[in-house]
C-alpha positions in Angstrom: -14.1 -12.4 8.7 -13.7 -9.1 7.0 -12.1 -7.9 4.2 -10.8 -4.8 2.9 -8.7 -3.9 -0.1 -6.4 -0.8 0.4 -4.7 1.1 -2.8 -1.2 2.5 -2.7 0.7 4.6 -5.0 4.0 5.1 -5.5 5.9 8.1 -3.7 9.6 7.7 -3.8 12.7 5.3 -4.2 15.2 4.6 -1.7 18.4 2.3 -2.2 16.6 -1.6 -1.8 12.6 -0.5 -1.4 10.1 2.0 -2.8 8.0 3.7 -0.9 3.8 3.5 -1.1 1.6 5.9 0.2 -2.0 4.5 0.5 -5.5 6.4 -1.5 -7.8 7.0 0.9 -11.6 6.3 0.3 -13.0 9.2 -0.1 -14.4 10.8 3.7 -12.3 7.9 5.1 -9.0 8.4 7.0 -6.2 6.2 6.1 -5.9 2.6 7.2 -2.6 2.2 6.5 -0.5 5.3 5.7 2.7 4.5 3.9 4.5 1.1 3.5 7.8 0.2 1.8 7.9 -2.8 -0.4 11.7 -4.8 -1.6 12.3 -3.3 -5.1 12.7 -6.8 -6.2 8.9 -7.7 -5.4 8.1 -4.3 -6.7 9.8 -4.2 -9.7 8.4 -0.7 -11.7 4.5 -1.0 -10.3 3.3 2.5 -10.0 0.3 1.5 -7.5 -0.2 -2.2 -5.6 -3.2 -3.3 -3.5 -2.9 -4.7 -0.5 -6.0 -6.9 1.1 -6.2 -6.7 4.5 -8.6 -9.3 6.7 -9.9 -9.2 10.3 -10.2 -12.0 12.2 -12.6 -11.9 15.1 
C-alpha cells in the first residue's frame, strides 16, 4: 500500500462548492488537477490536503 498526500489551493467560488486546484511537487506533473469540494465541508479553508492510497 502506498500513500501520497496531495496539496490544493483555493481558485474560485461557485454557487454550493469551491473550486481546488492542486500544487504540484516540484518537476512532478499533477496527480489530480482541480477538485470541487461542498462549501459546507469547506467552509473558508484556503488550501486542503487530500491523501490518496494505492492498493495493489
Amino acid at each position: 500500500m502506498s500513500d501520497n498526500k496531495v496539496i490544493f489551493e483555493f481558485e474560485k467560488q461557485n454557487k454550493n462548492s469551491i473550486r481546488y486546484k492542486e500544487v504540484p511537487e516540484d518537476g512532478m506533473p499533477p496527480v489530480i488537477g482541480s477538485i470541487y469540494v461542498q462549501k459546507w465541508f469547506a467552509g473558508n479553508s484556503k488550501n486542503i490536503e487530500i491523501t490518496i492510497s494505492k492498493k495493489d
